[in-house]
Short mmCIF file of the C-alpha atoms (twelve columns), coordinates in Angstrom:
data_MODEL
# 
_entry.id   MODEL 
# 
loop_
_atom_site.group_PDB 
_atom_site.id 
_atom_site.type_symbol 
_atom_site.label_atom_id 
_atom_site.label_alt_id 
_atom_site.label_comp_id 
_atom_site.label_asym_id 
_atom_site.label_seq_id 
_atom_site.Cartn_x 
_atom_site.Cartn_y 
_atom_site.Cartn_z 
_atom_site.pdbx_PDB_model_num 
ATOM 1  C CA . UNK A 1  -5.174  -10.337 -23.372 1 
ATOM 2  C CA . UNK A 2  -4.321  -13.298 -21.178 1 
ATOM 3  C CA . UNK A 3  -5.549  -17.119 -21.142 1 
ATOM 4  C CA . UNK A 4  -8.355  -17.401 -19.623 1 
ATOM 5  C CA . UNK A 5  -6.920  -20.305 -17.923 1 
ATOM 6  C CA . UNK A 6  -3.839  -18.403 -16.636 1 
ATOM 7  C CA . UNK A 7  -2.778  -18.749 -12.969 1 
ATOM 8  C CA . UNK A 8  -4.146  -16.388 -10.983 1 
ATOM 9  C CA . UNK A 9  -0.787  -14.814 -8.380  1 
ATOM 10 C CA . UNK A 10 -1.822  -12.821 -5.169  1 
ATOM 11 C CA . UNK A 11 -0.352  -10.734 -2.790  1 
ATOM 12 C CA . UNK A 12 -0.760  -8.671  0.336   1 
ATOM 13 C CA . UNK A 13 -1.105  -4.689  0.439   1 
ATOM 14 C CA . UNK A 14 -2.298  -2.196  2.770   1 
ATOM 15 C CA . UNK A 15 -5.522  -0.253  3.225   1 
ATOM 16 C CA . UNK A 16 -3.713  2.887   2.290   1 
ATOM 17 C CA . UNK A 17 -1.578  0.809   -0.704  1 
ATOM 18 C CA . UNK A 18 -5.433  -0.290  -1.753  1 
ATOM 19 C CA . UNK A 19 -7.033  2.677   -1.249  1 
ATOM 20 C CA . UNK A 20 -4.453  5.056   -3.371  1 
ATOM 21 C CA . UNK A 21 -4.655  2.538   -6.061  1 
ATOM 22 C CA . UNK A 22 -8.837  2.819   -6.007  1 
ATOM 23 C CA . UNK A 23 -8.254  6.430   -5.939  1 
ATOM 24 C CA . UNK A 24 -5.349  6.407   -9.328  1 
ATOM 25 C CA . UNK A 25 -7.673  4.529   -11.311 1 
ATOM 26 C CA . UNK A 26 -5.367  3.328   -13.490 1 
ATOM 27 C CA . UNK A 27 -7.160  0.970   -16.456 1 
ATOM 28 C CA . UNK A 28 -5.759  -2.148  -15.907 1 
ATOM 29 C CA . UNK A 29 -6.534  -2.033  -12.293 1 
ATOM 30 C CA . UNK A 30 -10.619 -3.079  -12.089 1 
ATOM 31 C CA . UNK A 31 -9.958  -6.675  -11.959 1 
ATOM 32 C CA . UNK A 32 -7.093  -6.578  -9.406  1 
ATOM 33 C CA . UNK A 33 -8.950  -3.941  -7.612  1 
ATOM 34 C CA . UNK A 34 -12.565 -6.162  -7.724  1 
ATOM 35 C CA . UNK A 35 -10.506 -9.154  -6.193  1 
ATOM 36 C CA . UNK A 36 -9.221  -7.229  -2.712  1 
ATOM 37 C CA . UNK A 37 -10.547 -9.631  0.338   1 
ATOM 38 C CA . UNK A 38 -9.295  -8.266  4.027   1 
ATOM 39 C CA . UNK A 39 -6.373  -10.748 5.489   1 
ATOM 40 C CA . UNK A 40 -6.350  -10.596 8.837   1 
ATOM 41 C CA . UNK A 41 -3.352  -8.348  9.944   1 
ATOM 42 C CA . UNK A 42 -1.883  -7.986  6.926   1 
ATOM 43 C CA . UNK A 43 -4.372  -5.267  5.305   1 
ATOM 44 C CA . UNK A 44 -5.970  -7.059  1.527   1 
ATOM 45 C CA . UNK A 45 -5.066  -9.425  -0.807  1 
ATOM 46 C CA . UNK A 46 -5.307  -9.061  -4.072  1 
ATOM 47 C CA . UNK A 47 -5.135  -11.112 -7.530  1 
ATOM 48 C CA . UNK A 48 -4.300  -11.359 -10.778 1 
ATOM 49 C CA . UNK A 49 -3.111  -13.004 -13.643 1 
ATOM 50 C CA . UNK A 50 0.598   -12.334 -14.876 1 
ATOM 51 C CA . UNK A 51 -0.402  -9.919  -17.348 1 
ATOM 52 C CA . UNK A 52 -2.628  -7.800  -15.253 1 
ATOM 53 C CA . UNK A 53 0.614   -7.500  -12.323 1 
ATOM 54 C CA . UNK A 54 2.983   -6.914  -14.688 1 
ATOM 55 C CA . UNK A 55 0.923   -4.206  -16.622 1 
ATOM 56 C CA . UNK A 56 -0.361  -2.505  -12.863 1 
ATOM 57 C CA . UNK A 57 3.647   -2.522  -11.280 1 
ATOM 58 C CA . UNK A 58 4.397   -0.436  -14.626 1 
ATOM 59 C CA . UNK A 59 1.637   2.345   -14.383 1 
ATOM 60 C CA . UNK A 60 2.794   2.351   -10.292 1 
ATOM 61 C CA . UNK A 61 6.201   2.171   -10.762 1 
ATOM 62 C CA . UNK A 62 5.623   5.170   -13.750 1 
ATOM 63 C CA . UNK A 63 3.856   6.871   -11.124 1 
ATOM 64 C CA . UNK A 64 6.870   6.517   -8.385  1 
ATOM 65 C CA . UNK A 65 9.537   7.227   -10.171 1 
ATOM 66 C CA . UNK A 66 7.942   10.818  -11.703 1 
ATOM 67 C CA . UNK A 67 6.175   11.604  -8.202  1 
ATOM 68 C CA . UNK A 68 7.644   14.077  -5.522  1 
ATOM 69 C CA . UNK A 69 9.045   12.582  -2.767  1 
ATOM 70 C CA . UNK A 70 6.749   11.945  0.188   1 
ATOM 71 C CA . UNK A 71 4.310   9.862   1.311   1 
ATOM 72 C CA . UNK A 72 2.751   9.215   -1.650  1 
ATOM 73 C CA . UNK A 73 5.635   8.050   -3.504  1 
ATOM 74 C CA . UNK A 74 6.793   5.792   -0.717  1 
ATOM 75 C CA . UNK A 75 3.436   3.575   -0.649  1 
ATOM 76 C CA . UNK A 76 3.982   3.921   -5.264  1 
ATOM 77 C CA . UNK A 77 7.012   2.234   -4.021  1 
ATOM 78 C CA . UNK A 78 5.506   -0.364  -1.810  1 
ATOM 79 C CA . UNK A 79 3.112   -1.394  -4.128  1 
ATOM 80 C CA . UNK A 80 5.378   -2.277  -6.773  1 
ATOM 81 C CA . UNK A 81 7.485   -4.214  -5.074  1 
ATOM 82 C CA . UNK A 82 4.494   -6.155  -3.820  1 
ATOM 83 C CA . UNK A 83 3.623   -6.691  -7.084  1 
ATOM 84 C CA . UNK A 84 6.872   -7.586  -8.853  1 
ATOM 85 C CA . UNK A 85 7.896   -9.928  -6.067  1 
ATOM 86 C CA . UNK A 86 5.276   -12.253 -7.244  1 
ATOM 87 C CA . UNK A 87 6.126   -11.673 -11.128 1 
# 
């Protein structure tokens, strides 16, 4: 569990980044998830403390690295990078 006065980090995905993680559900993702506000040409921001990036990027990356390769994989891909650039 993290400090409730952690810093919060942010970053930028896409409607199809943010709407494949709604869709994977994955148990650490509510908070991140609750926090997505529309940026104007860049698709959503979303936030989260250390913990809850670092925790998401692994059950993405997981998810990547054990996926076929398409589509699907690719925006896995995206997303954690996205996330572990701001780690």
């Amino acid at each position: 569990m993290a400090p409730a006065n952690e810093r919060l980090l942010s970053t930028c995905v896409s409607g199809q980044q943010l709407a494949l993680l709604k869709k994977l559900d994955y148990p650490c993702s509510q908070e991140v998830l609750a926090s997505a506000t529309p940026v104007l040409d860049e698709g959503f921001e979303i936030t989260g403390t250390r913990y809850d990036f670092e925790t998401l990027a692994g059950f993405v990356a997981g998810d990547a690295n054990h996926g076929r390769a398409g589509r699907r994989q690719d925006l896995l891909y995206e997303i954690a990078e996205a996330l572990e650039s701001v780690l």
